[in-house]
N, C-alpha and C positions, 0 to 999 in steps of 0.2 A: 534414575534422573530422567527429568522429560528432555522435547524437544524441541526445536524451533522452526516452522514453515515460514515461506510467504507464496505468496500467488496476488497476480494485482487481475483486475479487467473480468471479472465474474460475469457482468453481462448479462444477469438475469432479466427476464421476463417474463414471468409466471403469470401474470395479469393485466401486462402490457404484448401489442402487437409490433415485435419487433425479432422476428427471428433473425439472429446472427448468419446464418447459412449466406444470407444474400451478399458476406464479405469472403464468401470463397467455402470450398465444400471441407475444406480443414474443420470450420465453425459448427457443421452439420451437429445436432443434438449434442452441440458443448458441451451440458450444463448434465449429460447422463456419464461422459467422459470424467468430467470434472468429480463427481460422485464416486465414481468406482475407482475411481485414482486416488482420492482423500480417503475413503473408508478402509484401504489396502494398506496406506501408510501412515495413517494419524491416528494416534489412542487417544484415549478419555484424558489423560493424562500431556499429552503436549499444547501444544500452541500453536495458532494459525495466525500471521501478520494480513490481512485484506489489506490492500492495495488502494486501494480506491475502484469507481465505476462498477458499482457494487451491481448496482439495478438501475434498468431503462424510465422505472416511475416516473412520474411526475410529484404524485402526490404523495405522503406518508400510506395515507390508506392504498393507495395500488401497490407499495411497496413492501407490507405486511408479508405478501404470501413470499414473496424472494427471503426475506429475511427470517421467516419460519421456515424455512428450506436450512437456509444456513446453521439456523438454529438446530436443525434435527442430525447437523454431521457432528461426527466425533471432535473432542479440544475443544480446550477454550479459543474466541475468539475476540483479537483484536482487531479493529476497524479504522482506517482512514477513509476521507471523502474524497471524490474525484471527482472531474470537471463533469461529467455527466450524471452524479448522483443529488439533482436537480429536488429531489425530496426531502434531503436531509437538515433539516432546519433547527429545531428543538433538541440538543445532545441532553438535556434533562428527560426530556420523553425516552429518545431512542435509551438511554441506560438504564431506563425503568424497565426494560424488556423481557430481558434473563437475562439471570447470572452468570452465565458460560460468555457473555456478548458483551464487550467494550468499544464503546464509540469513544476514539480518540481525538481529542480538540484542545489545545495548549497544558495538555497534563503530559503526564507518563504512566506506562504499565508496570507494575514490578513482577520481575518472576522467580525464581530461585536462583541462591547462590551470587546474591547483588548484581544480577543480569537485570538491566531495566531498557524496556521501549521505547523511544520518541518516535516525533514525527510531522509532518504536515502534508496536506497537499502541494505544497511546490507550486510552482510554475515555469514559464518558457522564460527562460534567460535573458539577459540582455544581448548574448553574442547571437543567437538565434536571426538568423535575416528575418524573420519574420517579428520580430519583436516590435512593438508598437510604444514608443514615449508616451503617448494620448493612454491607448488603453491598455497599456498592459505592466508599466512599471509601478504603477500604484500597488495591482494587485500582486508583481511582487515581489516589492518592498511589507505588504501584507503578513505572507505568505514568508520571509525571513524571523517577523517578531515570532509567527506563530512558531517557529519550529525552536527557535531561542527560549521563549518559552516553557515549552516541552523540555528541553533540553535541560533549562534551570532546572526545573521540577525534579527533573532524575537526580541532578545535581545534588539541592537540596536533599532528597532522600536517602544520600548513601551511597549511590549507584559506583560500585565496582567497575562493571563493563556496560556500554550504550551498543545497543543496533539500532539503526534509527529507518523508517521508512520513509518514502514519498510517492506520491503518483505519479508526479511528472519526472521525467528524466532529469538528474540531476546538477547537468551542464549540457550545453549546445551538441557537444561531441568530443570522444574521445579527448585526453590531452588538452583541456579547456577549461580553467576554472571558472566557478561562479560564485555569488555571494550563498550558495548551499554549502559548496564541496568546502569553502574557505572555514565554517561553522564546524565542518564534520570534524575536520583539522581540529581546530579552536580547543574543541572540546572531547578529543581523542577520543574519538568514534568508532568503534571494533571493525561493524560492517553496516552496511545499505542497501537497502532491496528498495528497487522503484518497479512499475508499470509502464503504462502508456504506448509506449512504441509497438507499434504490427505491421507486420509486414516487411521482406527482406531487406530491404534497402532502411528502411526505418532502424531495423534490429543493430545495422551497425553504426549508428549516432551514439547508441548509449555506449558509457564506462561501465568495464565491464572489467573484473580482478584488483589486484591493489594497484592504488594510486596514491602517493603521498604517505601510507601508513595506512589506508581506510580501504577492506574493501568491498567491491560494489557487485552487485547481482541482476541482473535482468529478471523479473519474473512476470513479466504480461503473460497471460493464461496462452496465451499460444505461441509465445516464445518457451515457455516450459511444457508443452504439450500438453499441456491442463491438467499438470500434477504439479500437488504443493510441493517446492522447491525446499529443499534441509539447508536452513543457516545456521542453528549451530546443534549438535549431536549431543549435549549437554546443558544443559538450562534450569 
């Protein structure tokens, strides 16, 4: 039987100038960490959840070489966007890519054993101080159809057991529902791997263990030491 990873915050720059280093020397050649930690624990044969903030691009073509990067690690790979993955435009394009590479956008992944994928990018909450009525509840009230969506989809297909991903954390902080966590519920959601948050004091905002029935994982690339995180041992 395969297996299930996630990892969010990839952070590539292969053809962009943005070395991660200058957010702290943790970040120092990431992206060689990131390799030797995937290739040691993922076979041809499991699964990688990406996170979002895949790569620094801008444009689909500066983004090619990160994503032939990805391409050339072991497992298939599933994809979410993230608030910095500013290139991804076309999920017709990007799925023309390779076979091993699934860009995730209001669908689902199926994998064995009626295990199936959701997901979305998320967003900042409404409990969030920072939350803005103007700009930011549109994007997400958005950002809830799409992962409902997804979610129908697995629905529709079968789906035994749901892991569902997001980039953003999936409520403000600990002990705090959102219109995400409330969905996970809804639709009895196994587990949850988000990104986003770095750095100490960030790290402890996000839900992290069971909550309600569901539960949740942190795996920003440097809250997991830039090894893909095991969510479930059988898939």
């Amino acid at each position: 039987m395969s297996k299930l990873f996630a990892i969010g915050d990839l952070h590539l720059s292969f053809t962009s100038e943005k070395p991660m280093g200058i957010f702290g020397p943790k970040w120092d050649d990431h992206y060689i960490k990131i390799e030797q930690n995937w290739r040691a624990t993922v076979s041809d044969e499991d699964t990688v959840f990406i996170l979002g903030d895949i790569s620094w691009a801008l444009k689909f073509d500066e983004a090619e070489a990160d994503l032939e990067w990805i391409h050339s690690l072991p497992g298939r790979k599933v994809l979410l966007k993230g608030n910095h993955d500013l290139w991804w435009h076309s999920v017709t394009r990007l799925r023309s890519l390779h076979e091993d590479m699934h860009f995730m956008q209001n669908d689902s992944f199926a994998l064995d054993g009626g295990v199936f994928l959701c997901g979305s990018r998320g967003w900042i909450t409404p409990q969030e101080p920072s939350f803005s009525e103007a700009a930011d509840r549109k994007i997400y009230e958005r950002e809830l159809i799409r992962l409902r969506l997804s979610l129908g989809d697995a629905v529709r297909r079968g789906a035994e057991r749901i892991v569902c991903g997001l980039h953003y954390a999936p409520s403000a902080r600990p002990g705090i529902s959102s219109g995400f966590t409330e969905m996970f519920e809804e639709y009895g959601v196994e587990r949850v791997a988000y990104g986003h948050l770095h750095g100490r004091e960030a790290f402890k905002k996000g839900v992290k263990g069971e909550r309600a029935g569901v539960d949740y994982a942190l795996v920003s690339a440097d809250f997991v030491d830039f090894a893909p995180k095991l969510i479930l041992e059988k898939c």
